[in-house]
CHARMM internal coordinates of N, CA and C (Angstrom, degrees):
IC EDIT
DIST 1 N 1 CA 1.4517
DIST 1 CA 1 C 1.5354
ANGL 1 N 1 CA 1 C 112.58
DIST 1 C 2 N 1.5358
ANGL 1 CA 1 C 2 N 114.43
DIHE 1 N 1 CA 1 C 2 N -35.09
DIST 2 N 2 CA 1.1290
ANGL 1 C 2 N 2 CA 106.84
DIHE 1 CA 1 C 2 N 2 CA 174.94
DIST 2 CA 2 C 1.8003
ANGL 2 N 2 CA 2 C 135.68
DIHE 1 C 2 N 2 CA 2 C -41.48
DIST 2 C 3 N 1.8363
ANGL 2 CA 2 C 3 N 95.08
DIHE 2 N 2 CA 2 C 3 N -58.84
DIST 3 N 3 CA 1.4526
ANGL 2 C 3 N 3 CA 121.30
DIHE 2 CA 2 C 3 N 3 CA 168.03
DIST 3 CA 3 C 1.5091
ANGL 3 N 3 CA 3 C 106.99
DIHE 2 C 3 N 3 CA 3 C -53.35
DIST 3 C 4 N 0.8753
ANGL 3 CA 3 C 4 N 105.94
DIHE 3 N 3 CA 3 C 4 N -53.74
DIST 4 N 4 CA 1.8664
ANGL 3 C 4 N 4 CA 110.12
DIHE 3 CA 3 C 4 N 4 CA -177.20
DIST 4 CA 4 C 1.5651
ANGL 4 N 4 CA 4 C 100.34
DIHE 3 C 4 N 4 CA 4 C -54.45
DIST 4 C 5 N 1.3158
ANGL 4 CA 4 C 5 N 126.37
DIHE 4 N 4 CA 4 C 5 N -56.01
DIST 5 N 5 CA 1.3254
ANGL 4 C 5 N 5 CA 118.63
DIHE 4 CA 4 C 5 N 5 CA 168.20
DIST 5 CA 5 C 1.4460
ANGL 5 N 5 CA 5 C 125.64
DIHE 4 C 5 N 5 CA 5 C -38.32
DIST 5 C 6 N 1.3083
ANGL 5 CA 5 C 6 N 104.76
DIHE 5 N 5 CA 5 C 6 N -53.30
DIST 6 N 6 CA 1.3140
ANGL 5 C 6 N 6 CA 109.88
DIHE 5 CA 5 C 6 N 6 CA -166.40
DIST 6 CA 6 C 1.2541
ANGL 6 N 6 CA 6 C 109.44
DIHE 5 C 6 N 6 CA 6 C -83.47
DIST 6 C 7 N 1.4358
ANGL 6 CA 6 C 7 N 136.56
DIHE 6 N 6 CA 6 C 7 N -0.99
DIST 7 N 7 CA 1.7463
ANGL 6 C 7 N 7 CA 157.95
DIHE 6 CA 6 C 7 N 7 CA 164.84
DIST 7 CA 7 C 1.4920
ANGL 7 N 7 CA 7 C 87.84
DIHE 6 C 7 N 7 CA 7 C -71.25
DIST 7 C 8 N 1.1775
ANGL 7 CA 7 C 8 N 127.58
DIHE 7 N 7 CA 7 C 8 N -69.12
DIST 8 N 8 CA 1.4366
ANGL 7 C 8 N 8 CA 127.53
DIHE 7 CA 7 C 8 N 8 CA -176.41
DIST 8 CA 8 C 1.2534
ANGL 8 N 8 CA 8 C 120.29
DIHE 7 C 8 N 8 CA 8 C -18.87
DIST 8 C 9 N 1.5393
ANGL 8 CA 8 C 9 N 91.47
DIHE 8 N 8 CA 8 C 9 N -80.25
DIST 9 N 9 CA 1.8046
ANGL 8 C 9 N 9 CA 122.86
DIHE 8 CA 8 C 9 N 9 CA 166.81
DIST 9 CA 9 C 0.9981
ANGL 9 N 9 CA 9 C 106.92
DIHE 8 C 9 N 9 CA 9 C -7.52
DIST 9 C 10 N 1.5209
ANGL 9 CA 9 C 10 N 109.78
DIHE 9 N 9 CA 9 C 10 N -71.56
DIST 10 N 10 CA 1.6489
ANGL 9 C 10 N 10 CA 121.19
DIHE 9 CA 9 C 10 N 10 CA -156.22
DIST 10 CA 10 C 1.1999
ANGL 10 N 10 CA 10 C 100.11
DIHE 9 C 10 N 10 CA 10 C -94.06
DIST 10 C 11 N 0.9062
ANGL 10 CA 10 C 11 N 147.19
DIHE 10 N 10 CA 10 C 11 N -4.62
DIST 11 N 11 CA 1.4649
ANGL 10 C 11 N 11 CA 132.01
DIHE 10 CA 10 C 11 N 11 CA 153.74
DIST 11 CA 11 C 1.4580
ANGL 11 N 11 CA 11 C 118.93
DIHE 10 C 11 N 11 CA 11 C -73.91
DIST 11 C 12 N 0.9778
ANGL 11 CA 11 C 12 N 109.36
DIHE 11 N 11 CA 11 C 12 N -57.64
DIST 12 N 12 CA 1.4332
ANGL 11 C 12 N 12 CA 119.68
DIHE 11 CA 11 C 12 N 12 CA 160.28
DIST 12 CA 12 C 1.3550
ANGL 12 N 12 CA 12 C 138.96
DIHE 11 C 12 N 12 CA 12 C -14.31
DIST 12 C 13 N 1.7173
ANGL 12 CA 12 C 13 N 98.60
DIHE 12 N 12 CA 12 C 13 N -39.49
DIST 13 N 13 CA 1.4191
ANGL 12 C 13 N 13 CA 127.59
DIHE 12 CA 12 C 13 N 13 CA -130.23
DIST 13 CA 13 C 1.4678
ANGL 13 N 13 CA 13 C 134.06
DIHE 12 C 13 N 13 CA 13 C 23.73
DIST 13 C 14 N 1.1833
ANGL 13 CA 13 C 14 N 105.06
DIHE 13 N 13 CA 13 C 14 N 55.43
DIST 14 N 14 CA 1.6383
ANGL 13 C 14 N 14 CA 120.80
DIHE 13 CA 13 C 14 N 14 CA -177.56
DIST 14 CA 14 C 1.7274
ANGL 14 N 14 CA 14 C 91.25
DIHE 13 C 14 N 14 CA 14 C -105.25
DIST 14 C 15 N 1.6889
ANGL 14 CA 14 C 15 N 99.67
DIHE 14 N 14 CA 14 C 15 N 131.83
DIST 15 N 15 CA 1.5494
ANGL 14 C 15 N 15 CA 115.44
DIHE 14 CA 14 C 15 N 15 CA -161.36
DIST 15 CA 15 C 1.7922
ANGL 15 N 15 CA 15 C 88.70
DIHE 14 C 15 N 15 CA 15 C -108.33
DIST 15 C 16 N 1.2758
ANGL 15 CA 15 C 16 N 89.07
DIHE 15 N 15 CA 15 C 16 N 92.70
DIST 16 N 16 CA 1.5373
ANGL 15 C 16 N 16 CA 110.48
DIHE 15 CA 15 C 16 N 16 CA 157.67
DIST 16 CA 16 C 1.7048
ANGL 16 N 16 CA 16 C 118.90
DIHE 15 C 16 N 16 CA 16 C -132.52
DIST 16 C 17 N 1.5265
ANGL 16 CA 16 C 17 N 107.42
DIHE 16 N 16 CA 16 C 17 N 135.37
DIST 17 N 17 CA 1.5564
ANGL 16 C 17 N 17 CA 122.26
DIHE 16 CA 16 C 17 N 17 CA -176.31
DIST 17 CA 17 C 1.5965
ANGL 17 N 17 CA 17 C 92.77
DIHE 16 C 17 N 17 CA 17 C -64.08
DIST 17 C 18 N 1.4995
ANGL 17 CA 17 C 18 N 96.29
DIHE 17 N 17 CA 17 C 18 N 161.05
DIST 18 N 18 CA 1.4841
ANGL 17 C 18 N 18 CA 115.25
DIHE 17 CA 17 C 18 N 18 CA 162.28
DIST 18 CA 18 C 1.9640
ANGL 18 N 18 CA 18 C 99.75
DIHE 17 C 18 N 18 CA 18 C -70.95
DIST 18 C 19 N 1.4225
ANGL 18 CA 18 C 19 N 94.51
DIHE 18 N 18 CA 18 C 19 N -59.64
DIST 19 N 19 CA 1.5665
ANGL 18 C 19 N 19 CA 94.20
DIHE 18 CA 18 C 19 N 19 CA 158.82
DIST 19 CA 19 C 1.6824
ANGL 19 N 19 CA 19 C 147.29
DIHE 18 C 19 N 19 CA 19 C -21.83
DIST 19 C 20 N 1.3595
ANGL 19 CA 19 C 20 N 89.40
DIHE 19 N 19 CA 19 C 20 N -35.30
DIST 20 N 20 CA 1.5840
ANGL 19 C 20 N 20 CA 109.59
DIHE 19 CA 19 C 20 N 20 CA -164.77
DIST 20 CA 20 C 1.5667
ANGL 20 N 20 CA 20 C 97.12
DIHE 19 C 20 N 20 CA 20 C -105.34
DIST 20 C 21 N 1.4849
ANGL 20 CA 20 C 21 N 124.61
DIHE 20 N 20 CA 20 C 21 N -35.27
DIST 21 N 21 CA 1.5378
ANGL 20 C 21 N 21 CA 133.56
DIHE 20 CA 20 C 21 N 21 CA 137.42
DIST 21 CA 21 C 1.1617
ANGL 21 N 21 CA 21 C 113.71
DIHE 20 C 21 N 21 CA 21 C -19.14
DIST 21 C 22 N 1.5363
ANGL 21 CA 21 C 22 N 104.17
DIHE 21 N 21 CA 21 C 22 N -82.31
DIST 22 N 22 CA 1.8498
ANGL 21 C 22 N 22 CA 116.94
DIHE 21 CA 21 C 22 N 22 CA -153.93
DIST 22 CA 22 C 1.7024
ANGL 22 N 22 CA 22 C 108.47
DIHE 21 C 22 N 22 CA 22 C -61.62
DIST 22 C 23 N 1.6602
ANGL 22 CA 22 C 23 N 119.50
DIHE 22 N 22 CA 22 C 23 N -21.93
DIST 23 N 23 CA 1.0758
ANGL 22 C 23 N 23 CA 129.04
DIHE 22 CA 22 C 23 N 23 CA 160.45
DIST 23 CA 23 C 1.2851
ANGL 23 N 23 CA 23 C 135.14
DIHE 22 C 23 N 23 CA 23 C -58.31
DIST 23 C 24 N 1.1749
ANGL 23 CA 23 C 24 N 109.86
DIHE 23 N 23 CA 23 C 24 N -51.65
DIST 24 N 24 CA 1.9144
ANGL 23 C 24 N 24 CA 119.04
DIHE 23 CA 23 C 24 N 24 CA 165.69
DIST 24 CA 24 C 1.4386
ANGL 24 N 24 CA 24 C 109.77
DIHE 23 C 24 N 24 CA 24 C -56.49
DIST 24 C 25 N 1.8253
ANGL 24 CA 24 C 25 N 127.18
DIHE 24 N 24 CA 24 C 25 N -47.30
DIST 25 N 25 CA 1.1476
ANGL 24 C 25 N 25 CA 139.88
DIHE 24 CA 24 C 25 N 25 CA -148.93
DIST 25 CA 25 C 1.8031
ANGL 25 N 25 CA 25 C 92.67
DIHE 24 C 25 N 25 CA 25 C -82.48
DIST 25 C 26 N 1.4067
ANGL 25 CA 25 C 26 N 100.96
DIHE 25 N 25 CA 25 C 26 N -51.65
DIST 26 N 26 CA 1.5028
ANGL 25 C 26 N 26 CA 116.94
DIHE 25 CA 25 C 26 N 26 CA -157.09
DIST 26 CA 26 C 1.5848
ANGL 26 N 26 CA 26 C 113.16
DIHE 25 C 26 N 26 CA 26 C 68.53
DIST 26 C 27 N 1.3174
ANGL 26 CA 26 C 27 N 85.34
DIHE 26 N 26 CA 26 C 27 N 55.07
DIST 27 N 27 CA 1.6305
ANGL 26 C 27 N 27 CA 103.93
DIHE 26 CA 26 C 27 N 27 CA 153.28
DIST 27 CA 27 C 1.6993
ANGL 27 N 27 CA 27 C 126.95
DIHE 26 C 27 N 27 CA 27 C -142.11
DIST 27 C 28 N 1.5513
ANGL 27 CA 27 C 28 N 116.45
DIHE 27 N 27 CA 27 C 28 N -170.47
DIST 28 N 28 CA 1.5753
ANGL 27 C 28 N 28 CA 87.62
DIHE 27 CA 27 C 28 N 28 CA -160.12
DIST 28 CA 28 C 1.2489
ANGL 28 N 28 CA 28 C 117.59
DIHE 27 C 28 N 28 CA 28 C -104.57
DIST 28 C 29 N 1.2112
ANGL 28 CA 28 C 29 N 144.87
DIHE 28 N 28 CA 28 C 29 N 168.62
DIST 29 N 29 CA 1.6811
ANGL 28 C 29 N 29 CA 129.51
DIHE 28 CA 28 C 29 N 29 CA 176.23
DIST 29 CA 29 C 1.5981
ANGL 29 N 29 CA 29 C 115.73
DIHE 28 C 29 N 29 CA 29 C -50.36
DIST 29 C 30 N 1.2979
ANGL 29 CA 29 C 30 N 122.13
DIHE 29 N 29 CA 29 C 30 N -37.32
DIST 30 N 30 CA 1.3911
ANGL 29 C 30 N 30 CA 130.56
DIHE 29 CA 29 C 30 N 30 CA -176.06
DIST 30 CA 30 C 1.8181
ANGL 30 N 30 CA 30 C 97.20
DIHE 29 C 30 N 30 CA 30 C -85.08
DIST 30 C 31 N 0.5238
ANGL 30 CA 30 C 31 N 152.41
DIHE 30 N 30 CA 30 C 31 N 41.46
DIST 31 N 31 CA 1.5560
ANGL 30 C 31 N 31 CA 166.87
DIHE 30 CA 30 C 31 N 31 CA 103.17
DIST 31 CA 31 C 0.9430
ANGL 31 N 31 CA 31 C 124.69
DIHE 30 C 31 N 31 CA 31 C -37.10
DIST 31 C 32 N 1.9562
ANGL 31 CA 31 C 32 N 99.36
DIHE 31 N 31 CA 31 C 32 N -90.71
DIST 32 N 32 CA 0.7771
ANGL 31 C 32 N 32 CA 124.76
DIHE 31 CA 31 C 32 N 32 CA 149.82
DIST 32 CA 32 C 1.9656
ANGL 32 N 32 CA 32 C 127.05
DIHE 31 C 32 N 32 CA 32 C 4.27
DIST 32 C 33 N 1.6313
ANGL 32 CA 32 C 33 N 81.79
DIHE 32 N 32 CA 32 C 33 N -81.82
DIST 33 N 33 CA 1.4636
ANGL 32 C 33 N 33 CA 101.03
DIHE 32 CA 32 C 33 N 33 CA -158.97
DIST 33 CA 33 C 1.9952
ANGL 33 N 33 CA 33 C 107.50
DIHE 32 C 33 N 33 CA 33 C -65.59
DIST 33 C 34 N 1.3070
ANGL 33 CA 33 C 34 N 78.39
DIHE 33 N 33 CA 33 C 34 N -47.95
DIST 34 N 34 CA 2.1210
ANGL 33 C 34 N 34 CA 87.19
DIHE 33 CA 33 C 34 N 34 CA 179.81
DIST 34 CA 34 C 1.9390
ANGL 34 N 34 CA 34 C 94.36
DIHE 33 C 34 N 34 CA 34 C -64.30
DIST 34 C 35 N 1.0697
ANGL 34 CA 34 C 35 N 145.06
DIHE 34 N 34 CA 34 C 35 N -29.23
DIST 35 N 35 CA 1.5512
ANGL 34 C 35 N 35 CA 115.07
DIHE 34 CA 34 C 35 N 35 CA -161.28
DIST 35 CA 35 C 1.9390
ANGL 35 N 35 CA 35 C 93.66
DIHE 34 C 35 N 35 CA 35 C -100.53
DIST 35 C 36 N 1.6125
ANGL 35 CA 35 C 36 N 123.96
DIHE 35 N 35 CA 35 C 36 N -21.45
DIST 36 N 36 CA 0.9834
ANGL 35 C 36 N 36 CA 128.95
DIHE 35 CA 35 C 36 N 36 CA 158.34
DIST 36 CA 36 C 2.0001
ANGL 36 N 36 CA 36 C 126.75
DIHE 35 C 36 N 36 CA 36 C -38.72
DIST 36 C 37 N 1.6260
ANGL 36 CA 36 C 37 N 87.99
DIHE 36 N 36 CA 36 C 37 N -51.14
DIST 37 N 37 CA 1.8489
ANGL 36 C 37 N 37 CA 113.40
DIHE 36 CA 36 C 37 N 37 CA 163.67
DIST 37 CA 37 C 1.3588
ANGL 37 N 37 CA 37 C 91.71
DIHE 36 C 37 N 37 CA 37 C -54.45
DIST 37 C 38 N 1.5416
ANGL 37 CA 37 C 38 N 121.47
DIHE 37 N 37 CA 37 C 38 N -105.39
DIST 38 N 38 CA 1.3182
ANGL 37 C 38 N 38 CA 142.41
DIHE 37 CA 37 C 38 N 38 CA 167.16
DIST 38 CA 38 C 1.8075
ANGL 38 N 38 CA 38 C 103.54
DIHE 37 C 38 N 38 CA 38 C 9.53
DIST 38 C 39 N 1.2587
ANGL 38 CA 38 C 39 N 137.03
DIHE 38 N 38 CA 38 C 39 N -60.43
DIST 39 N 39 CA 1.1588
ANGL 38 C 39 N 39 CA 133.71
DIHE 38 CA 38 C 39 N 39 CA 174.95
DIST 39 CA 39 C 1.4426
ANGL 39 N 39 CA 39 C 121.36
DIHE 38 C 39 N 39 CA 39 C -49.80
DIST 39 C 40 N 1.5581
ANGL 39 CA 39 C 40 N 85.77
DIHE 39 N 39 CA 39 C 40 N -72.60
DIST 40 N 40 CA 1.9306
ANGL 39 C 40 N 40 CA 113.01
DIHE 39 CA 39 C 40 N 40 CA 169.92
DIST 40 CA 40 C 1.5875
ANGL 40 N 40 CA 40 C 100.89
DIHE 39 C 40 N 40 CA 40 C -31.15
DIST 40 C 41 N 1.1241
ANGL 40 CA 40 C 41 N 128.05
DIHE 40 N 40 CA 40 C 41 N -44.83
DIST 41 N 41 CA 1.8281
ANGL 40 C 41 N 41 CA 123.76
DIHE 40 CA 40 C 41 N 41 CA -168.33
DIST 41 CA 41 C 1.3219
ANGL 41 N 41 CA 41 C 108.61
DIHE 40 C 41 N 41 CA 41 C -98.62
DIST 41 C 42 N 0.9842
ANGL 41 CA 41 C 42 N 108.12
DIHE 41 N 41 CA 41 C 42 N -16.21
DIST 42 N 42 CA 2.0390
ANGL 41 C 42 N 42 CA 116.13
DIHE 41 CA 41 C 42 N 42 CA 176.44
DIST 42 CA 42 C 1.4103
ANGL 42 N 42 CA 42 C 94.81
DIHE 41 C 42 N 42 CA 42 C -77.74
DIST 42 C 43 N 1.2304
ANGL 42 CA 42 C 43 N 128.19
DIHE 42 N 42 CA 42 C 43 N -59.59
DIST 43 N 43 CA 1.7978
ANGL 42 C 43 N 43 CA 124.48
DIHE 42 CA 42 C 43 N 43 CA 171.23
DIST 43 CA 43 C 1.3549
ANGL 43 N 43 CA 43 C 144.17
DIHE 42 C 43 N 43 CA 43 C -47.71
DIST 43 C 44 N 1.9353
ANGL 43 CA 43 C 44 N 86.52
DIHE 43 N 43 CA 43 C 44 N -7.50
DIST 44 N 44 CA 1.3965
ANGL 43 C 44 N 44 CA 106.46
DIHE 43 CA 43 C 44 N 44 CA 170.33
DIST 44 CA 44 C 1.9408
ANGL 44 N 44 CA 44 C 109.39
DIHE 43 C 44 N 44 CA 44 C 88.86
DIST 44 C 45 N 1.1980
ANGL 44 CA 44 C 45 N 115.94
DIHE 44 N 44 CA 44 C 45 N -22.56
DIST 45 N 45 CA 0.8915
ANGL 44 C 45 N 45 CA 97.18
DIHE 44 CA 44 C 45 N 45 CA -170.94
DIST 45 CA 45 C 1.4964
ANGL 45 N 45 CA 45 C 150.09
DIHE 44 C 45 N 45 CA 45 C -97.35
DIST 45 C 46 N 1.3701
ANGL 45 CA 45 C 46 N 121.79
DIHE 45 N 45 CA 45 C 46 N 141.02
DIST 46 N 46 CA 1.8782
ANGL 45 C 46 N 46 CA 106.34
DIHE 45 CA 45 C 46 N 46 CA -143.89
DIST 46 CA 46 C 1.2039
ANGL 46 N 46 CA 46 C 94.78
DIHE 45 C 46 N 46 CA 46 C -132.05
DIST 46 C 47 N 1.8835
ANGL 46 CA 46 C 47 N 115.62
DIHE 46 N 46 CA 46 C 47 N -168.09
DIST 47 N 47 CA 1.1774
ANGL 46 C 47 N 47 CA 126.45
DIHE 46 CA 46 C 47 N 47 CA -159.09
DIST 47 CA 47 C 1.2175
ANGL 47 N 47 CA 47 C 118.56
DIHE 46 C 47 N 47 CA 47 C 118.05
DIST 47 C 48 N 1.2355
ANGL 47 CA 47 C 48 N 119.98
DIHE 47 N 47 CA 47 C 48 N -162.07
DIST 48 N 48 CA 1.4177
ANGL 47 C 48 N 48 CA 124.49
DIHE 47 CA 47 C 48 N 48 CA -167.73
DIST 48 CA 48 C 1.5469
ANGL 48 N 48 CA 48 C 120.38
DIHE 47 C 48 N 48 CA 48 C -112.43
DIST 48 C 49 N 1.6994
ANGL 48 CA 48 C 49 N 95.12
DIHE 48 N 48 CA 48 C 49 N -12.69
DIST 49 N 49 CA 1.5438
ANGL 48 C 49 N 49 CA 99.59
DIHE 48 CA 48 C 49 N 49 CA 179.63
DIST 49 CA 49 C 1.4543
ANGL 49 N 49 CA 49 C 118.74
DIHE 48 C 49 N 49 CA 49 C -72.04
DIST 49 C 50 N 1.5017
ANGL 49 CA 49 C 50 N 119.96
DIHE 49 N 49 CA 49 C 50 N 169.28
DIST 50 N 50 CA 1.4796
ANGL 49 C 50 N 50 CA 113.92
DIHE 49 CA 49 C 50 N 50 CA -170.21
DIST 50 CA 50 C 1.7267
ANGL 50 N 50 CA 50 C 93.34
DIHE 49 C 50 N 50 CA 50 C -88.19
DIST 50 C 51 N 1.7365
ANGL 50 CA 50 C 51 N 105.30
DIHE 50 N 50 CA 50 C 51 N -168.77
DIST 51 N 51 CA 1.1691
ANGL 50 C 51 N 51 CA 94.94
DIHE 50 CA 50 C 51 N 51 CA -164.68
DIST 51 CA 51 C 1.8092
ANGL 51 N 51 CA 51 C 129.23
DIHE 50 C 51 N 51 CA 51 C -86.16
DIST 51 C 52 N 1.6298
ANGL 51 CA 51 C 52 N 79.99
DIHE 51 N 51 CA 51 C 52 N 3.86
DIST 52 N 52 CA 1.6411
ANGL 51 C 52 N 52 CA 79.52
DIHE 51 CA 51 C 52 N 52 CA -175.52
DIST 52 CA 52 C 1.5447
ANGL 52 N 52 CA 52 C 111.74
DIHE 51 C 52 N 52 CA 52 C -90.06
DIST 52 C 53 N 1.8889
ANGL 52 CA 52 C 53 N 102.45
DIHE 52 N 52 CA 52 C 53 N -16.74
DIST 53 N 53 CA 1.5907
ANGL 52 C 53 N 53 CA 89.41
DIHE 52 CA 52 C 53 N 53 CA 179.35
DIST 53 CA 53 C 1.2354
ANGL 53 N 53 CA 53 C 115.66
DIHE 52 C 53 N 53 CA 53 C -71.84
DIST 53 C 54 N 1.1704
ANGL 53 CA 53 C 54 N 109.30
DIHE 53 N 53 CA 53 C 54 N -17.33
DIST 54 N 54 CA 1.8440
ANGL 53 C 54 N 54 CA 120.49
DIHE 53 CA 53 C 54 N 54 CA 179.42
DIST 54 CA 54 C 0.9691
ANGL 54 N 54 CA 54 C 110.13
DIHE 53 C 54 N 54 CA 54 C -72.14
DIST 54 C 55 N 0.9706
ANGL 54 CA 54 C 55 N 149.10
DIHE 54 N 54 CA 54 C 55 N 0.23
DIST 55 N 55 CA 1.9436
ANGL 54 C 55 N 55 CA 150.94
DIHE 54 CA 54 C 55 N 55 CA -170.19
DIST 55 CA 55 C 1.2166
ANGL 55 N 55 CA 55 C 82.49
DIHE 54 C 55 N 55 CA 55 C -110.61
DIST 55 C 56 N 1.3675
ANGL 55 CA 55 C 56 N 121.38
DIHE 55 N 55 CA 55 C 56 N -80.14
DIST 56 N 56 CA 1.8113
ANGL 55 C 56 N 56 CA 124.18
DIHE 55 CA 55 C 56 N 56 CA -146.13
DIST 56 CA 56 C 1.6246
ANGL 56 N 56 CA 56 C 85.75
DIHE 55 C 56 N 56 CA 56 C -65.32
DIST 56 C 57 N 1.0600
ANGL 56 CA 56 C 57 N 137.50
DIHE 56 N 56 CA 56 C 57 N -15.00
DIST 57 N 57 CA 2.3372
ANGL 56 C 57 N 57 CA 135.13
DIHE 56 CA 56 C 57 N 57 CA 170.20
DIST 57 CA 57 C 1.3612
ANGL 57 N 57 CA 57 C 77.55
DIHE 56 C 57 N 57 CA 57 C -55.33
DIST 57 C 58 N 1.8434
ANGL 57 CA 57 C 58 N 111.51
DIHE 57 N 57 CA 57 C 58 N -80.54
DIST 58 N 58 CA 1.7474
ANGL 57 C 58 N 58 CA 106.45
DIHE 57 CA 57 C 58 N 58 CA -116.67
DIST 58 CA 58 C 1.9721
ANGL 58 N 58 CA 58 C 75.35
DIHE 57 C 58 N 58 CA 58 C -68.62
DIST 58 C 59 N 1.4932
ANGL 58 CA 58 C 59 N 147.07
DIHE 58 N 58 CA 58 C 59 N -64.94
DIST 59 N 59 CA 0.9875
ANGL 58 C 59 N 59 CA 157.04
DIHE 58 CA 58 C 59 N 59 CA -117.95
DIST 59 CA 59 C 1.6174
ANGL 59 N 59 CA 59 C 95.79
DIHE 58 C 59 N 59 CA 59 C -72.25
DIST 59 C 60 N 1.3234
ANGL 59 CA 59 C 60 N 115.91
DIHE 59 N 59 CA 59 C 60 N -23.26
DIST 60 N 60 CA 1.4594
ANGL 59 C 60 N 60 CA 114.92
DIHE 59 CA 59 C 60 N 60 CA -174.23
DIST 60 CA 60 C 1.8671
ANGL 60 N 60 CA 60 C 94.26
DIHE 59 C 60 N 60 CA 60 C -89.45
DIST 60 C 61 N 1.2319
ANGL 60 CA 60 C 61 N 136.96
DIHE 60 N 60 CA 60 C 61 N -34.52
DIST 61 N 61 CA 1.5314
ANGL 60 C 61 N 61 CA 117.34
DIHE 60 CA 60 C 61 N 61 CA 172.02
DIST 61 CA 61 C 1.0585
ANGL 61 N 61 CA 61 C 137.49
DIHE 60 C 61 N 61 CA 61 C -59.81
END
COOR INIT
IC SEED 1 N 1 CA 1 C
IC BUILD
């Protein structure tokens, strides 16, 4: 739930830390960040962009 949150965020464009995440959740930024990856590549989606332009891609189809 954490990652899924923080997928939100950035789609959204609601400016929330992974930090400011891992605090509410009580879990850790590196969590966070690897099951965030882990999503991003389960959705298939690739390229060269980093990972947030790839969220706000797949979140706009």
């Amino acid at each position: 739930l954490p990652a899924a949150t923080y997928i939100a965020c950035v789609a959204k464009g609601i400016r929330k830390t992974q930090e400011e995440i891992s605090l509410i959740y009580g879990v850790s930024t590196p969590t966070i960040r690897k099951v965030y990856k882990d999503i991003v590549k389960r959705v298939k989606v690739v390229g060269d962009k980093d990972y947030d332009d790839m969220i706000r891609e797949w979140s706009s189809r």
